[in-house]
N, C-alpha and C positions, 0 to 999 in steps of 0.2 A: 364648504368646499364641495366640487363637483366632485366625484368618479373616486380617484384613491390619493387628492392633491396630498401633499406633505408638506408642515411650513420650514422654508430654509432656505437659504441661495445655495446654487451649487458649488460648494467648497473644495479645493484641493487641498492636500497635507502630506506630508509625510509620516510613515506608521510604522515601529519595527513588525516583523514579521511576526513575533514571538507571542503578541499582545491576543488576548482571549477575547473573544466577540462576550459582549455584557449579556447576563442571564441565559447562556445557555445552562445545562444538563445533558447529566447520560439519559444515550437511548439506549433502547435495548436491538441487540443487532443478529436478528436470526435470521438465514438462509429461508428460502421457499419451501413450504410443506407438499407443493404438489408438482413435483419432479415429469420436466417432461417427457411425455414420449419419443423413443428413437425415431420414429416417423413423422417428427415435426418437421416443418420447412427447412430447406437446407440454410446453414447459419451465414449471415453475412456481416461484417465488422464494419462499425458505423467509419465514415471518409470523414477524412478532415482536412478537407482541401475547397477551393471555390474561385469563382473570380474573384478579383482584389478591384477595391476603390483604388480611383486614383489618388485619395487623399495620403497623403503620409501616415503610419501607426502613429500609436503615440509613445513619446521617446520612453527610454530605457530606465528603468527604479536605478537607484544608488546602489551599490556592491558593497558590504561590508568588508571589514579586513581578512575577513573568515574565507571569502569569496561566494555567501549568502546574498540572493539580491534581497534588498528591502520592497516592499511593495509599494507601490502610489497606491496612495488611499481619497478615493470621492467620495460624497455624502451626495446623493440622489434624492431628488424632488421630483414625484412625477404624477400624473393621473393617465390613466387607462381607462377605452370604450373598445364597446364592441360596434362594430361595423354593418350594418345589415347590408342586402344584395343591392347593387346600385345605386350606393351611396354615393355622392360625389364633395369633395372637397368647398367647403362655401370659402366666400372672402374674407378672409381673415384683418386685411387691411382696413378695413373699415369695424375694428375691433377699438373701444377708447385704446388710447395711449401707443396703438398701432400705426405705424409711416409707411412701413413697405413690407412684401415678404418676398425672399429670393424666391429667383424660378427654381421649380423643384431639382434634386438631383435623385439620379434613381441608381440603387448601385444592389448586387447580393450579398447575404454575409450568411457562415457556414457556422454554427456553433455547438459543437460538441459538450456533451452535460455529463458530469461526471456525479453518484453518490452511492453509500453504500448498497447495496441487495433489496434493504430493509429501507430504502429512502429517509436514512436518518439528519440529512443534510434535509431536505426536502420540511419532512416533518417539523424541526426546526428553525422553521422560515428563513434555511438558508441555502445558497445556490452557485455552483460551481462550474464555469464550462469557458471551455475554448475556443476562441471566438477565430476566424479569420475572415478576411475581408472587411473593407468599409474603414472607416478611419481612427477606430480602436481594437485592432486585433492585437490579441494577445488571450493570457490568462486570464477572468475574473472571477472574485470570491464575492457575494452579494449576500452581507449579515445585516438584521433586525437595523443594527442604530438601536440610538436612544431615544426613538420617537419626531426627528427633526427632519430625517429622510432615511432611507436606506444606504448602507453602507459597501461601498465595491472596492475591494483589495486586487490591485492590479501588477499583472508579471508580462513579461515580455513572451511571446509566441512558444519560444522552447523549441525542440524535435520532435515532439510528439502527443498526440491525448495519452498513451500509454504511460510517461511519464511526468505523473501530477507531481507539479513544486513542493517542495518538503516545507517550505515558508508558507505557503498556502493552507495545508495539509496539518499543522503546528496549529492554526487558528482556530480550527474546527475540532480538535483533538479531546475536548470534553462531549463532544456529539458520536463522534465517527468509532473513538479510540483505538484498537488496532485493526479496524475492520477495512477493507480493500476498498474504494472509489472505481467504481465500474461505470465505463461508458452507460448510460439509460436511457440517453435520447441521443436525437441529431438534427436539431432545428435548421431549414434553412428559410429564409425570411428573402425579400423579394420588398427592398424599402424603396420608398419615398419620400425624403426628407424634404422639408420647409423651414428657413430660417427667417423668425418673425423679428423686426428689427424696430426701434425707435427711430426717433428722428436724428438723431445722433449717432446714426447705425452700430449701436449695443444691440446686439444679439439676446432678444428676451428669453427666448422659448426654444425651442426645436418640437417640429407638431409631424411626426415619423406614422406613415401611411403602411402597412402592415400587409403581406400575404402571407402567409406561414404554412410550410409543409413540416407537419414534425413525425420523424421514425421513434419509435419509442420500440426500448429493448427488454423491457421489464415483462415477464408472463409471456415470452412470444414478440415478435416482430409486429405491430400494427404501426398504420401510417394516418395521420390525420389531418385535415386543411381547414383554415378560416385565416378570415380578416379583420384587425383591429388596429386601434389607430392610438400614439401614444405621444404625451404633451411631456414637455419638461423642460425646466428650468436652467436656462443657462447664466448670462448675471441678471436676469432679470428679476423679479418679486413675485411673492405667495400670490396678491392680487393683482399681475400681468399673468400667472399659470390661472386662474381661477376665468380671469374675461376670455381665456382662448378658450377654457373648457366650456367656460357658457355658451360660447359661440357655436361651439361642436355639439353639443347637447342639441341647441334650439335648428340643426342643420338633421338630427334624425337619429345620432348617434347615443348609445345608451351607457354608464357606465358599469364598467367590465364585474364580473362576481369573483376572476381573478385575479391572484395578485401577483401574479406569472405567467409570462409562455409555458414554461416546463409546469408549471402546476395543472395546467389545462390540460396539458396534453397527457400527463401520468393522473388523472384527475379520479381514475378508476381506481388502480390501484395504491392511489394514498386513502381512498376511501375505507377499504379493507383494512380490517383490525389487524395488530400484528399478533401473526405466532406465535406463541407460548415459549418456552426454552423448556419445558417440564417434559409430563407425559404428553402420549399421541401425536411427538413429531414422527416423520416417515427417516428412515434411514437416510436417505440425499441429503435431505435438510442438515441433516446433526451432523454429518459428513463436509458439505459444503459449507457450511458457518466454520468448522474447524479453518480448514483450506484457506477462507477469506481469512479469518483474524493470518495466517500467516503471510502472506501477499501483503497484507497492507503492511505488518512489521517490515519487509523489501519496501515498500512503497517510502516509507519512514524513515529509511539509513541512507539514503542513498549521501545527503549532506556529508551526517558523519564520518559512512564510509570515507571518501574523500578528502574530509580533516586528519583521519587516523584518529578517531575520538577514543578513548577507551571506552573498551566494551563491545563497537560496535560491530566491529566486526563478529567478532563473539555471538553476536545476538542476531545477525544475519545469515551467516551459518547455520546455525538451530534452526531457524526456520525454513532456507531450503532441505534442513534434514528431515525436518518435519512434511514439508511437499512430500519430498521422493515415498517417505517411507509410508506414507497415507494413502498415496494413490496404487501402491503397491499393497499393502494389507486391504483393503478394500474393494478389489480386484471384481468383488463380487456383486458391488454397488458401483464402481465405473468402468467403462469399458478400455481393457488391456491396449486397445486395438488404436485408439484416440488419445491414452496416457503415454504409453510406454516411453515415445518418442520426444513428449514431451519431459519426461524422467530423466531423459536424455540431456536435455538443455539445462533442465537445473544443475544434473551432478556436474556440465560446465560451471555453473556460476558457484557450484561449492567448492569446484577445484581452484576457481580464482580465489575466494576467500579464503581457503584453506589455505597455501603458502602464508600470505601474512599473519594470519592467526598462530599457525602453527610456528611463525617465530617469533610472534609474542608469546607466549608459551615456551619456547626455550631459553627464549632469554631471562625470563622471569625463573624461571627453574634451577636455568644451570648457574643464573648469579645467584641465588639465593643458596645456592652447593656451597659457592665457591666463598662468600662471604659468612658461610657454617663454619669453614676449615680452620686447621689451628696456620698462623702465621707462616710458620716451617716448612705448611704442606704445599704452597705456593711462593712457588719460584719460575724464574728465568721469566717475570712479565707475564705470564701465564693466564693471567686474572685479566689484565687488559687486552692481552691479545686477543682473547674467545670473546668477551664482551662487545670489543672493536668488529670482529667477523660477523657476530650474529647481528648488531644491528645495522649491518651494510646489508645483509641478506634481508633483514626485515624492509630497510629501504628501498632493494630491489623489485620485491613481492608486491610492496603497497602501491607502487608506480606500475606494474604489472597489471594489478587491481583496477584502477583507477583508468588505465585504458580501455581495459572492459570494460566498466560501466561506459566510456565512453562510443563505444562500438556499436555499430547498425546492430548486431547479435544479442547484446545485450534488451536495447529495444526492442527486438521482435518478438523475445522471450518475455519481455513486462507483459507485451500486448498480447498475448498466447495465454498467459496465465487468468488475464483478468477476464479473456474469452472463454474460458474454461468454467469462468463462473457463470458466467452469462449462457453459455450452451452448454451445461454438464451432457458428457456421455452416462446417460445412467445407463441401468440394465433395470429388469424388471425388479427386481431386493429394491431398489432404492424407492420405491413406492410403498413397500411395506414400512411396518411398524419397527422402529429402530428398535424398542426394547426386545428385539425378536430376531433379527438380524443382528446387531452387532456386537452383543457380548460372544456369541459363538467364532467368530472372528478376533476377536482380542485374546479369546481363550487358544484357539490357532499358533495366533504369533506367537503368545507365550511358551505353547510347547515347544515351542521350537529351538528355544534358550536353552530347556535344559535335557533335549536330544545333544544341541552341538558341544553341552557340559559335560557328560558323555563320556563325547569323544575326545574332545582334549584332555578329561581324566587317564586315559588308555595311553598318551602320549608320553614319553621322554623328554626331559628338559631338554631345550635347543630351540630355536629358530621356530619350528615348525609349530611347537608347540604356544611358543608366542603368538602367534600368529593365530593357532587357534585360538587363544583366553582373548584373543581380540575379535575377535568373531560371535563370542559370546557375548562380549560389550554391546557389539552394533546390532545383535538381536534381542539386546535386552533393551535399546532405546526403540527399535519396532515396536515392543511389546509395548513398551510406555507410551509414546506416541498413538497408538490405539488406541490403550484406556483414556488415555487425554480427551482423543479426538469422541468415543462414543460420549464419554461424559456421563451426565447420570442416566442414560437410556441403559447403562448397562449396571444402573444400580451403584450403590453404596459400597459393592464389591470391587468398582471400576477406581476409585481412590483409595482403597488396599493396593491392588497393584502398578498405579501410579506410583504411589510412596517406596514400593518395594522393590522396583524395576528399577525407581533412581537411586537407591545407596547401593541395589548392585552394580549400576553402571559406570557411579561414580566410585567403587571403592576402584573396578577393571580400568577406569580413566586413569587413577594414578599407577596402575602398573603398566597401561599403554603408554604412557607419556614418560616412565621409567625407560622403558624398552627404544623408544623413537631416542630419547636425550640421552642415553648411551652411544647408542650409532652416532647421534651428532658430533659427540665428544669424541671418539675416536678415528671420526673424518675431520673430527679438528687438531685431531693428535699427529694425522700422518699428515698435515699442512706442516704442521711446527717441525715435526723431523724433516722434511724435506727442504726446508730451513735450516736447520741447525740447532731448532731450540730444542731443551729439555724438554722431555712429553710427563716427566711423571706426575706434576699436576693432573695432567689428564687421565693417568692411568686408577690415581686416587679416586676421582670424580665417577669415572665408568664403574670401579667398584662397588662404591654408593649405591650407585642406581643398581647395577646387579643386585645385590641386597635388598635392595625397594621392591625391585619385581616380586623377587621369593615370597617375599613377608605378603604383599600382596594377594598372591595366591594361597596361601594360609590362611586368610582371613574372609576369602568369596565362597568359599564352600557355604556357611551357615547363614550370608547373606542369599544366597540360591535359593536355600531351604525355605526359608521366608516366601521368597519371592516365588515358586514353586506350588507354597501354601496358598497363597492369596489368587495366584492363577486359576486353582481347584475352587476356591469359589463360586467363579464364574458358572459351573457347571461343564 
């Protein structure tokens, strides 16, 4: 075979979404060790817009019942040459087993390329981008195959590059795992198609004439141009792609050493060894891989979210907790000035998650109260009515939810996030050596747990003081979230206070969540009086939980201790 032929006709099928491209592996997924300067070119966000073919896209994947689409899946046969300067097209009709070839159509198509920081899509000869224009726009995922041709999992166009299909996303998920898909290039291409026909006008080949402008956004914004020319099979045969390749070859054409546009064009920087995850990353780096693995966890729910899956909400929360509260500790390694507003937008998208969460959490809680009780202690319906309320309020929240994601705000905020990777604001810290910078920072946050410990020791039981012990919860999840995100730059001492930070936070979670499902119960208590029903189920219930709280706080002092210990480590 000439150039990169593949033996197969080109097949269509159907594919669940869910199914693993054959032989991959993990990569490993680390952020850039060499953080750029404030004074690089001002950043611009790859477009994903173009003229459009007049041909039709191609129709729509199936939808499961879920409301998941499935993907069309192709099997691709193709070869590839490179083009030299004034080359010209020869006659291809006078190729064996060739009748005719339509006159060319010449149309542009815009394709946005999406993979991790660390080109871990890439690396594993796999390739992800959003096409529009021309008469397959939409989504394509382009895995190994099993050697027959290359394999394209296809989505329909969407809203946006900012938000990559979770069915997509799912395929690659032993490559990528929770690590963010970042725009990295922006091809636009500048085709000429030829459709080489038999005498029976079966379409053998498609022979696609090539100018390629591609932005790549990896290391900096470069832009680069060439010409190549590409053959493939449409129902045609191994040897109909092979006589047109010869034909191209014996016309000047040479075959390509890539086995992609996007590979050409990131050709540098897949050269480049990957980063270490050990010693002598710079602070950005250990910073920015944290950041990505959260984004791409958002990147990853988005389905869920929308089923009401369990958990997922759960697990998409944590991780805009995890944003706000890293780009805030870190202050020192990004700049305030470029975050802040963005902090902004996520404690939006925690405040959408957080209603539905927070009543799954009480419904979970206060049935689990009320199915404790003895028999006697629940009366007048009491047990179905709170049940009944809370999961109308959880229904209310999730459809709430579910509009946001659907919302221009939502989108602009994906695309904000994944720019953040791509242009970090650093400061000067983030060039230094992480193990030097960011344990003194995680040792920061920590004091700060048990200054506001403190103070709400000083307090009076009441309200206020609630309020306090829950202030020390959410600076004790900073304080963890740090040690997380340095990781082992900050040593063996950084998973001491990981471990320590979470049974404090978690013992303060059950006395906050005591505290919240109180107030619930007795704004469910004055619903039922102003009814007519008995409240004192309710009042039993509020009890309980007052009890929970106390004991709570009885029992965070010695986890503090702990967690106070392990902080002094750091130095």
């Amino acid at each position: 075979m000439v150039g990169e032929s593949k033996a197969g006709n080109r097949k269509r099928t159907k594919k669940a979404a869910g199914t693993k491209a054959a032989g991959t592996k993990k990569s490993a997924r680390t952020a850039k060790d060499a953080p750029r300067a404030k004074s690089a070119p001002a950043k611009t966000r790859p477009e994903t817009t173009s003229a459009v073919d007049e041909t039709p896209t191609t129709s729509a994947p199936e939808v499961t019942s879920s409301g998941a689409a499935t993907p069309e899946v192709a099997v691709e046969a193709e070869s590839k040459f490179e083009a030299p300067r004034r080359w010209a097209m020869p006659r291809l009709d006078r190729v064996e087993g060739v009748a005719e070839v339509d006159a060319p159509r010449r149309f542009t198509q815009t394709a946005t390329y999406l993979d991790t920081l660390d080109l871990a899509l890439l690396r594993g000869r796999h390739t992800l981008r959003r096409r529009t224009g021309g008469s397959d726009a939409g989504w394509h995922l382009k895995t190994p195959g099993d050697g027959s041709g290359r394999v394209e999992h296809r989505l329909p166009l969407g809203r946006s590059a900012a938000l990559v299909p979770v069915e997509l996303r799912e395929i690659v998920a032993d490559l990528v795992g929770d690590a963010a898909l970042v725009p990295v290039a922006q091809l636009r291409t500048r085709r000429t198609r030829r459709a080489v026909k038999d005498e029976a006008g079966t379409v053998l080949v498609l022979v696609e004439d090539d100018t390629v402008e591609a932005t790549t956004y990896v290391d900096g914004e470069r832009v680069h141009r060439w010409r190549e020319v590409e053959v493939e099979i449409v129902d045609g045969t191994p040897a109909d792609l092979e006589a047109v390749s010869a034909a191209l070859v014996a016309s000047g054409l040479t075959p390509s050493t890539h086995k992609s546009k996007l590979g050409r064009a990131l050709a540098e920087p897949l050269a480049r060894p990957l980063p270490g995850k050990g010693e002598g990353r710079t602070a950005g780096a250990v910073v920015l891989d944290y950041l990505s693995t959260q984004i791409g966890v958002l990147q990853g729910s988005e389905n869920r979210l929308r089923e009401d899956a369990n958990d997922a909400v759960h697990k998409a929360r944590v991780a805009t907790r995890r944003l706000r509260s890293t780009v805030r500790t870190y202050r020192d390694v990004l700049d305030r000035v470029e975050t802040d507003p963005l902090r902004e937008e996520v404690k939006w998208l925690t405040g959408l998650l957080g209603e539905p969460r927070d009543g799954e959490v009480m419904l979970q809680r206060i049935s689990g109260l009320l199915d404790s009780l003895e028999p006697d202690l629940v009366v007048d319906g009491a047990d179905v009515a709170m049940r009944e309320a809370l999961e109308a309020e959880h229904a209310k929240a999730h459809a709430a939810l579910v509009a946001g994601l659907d919302s221009p705000r939502y989108e602009r905020l994906m695309a904000d996030l994944t720019d953040l990777l791509l242009h970090p604001p650093f400061l000067p810290a983030a060039s230094e050596p992480a193990a030097e910078v960011l344990p003194g920072l995680v040792a920061k946050a920590s004091a700060k747990v048990v200054r506001q410990a403190k103070r709400a020791a000083a307090m009076p039981e009441g309200s206020e003081r609630d309020e306090a012990v829950h202030e020390i919860r959410k600076l004790a999840k900073a304080a963890r979230y740090a040690a997380e995100a340095a990781g082992a730059a900050a040593g063996t001492s950084a998973k001491d206070v990981v471990g320590a930070f979470t049974d404090l936070q978690e013992a303060l979670g059950d006395h906050q969540d005591s505290v919240v499902s109180r107030g619930v119960v007795m704004r469910l208590a004055a619903d039922a009086r102003r009814s007519g029903r008995d409240t004192f189920t309710y009042g039993v219930l509020a009890e309980r939980e007052y009890a929970v709280a106390r004991s709570v706080e009885e029992r965070y002092v010695p986890l503090l201790d702990e967690a106070r210990k392990a902080a002094a480590a750091l130095g």
